[in-house]
C-alpha positions in Angstrom: 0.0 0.0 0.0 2.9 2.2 0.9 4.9 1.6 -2.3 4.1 3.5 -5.3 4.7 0.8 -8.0 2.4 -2.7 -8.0 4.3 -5.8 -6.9 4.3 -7.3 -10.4 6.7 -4.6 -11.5 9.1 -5.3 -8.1 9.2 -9.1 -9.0 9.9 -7.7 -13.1 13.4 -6.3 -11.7 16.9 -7.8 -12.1 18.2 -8.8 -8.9 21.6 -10.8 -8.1 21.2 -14.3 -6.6 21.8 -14.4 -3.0 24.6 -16.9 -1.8 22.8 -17.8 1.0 19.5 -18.7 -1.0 21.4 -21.0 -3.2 22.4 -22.7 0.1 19.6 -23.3 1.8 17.9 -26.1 0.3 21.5 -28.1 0.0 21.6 -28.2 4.0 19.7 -31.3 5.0 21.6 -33.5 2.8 24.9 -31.6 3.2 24.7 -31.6 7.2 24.3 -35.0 7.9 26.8 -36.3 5.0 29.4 -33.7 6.4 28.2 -35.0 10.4 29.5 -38.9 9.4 32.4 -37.9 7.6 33.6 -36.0 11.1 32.3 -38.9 13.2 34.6 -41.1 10.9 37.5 -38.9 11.1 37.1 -38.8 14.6 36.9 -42.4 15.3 39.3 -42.9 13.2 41.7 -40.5 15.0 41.2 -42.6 17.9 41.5 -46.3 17.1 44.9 -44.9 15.4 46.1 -42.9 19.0 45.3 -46.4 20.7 
């Protein structure tokens, strides 16, 4: 209501891609994948120190 020009012609503009938006959806697979590789590393790290 405040903004002079209809939201059709906002949508209409050129704007750059956020990083972080191209992120986002990648996270549930990304976070546990990257979780099990650390637990491995870890574990790992240990059965190598004994």
């Amino acid at each position: 209501m405040s903004s002079p020009t209809p939201s059709a012609d906002r949508s209409a503009e050129n704007h750059a891609a956020d990083p972080i938006e191209a992120i986002v959806p990648l996270i549930p697979i990304v976070l546990p994948v990257v979780g099990g590789v650390l637990i491995f590393l870890l574990a790992f790290i240990a059965v190598f120190m004994a």
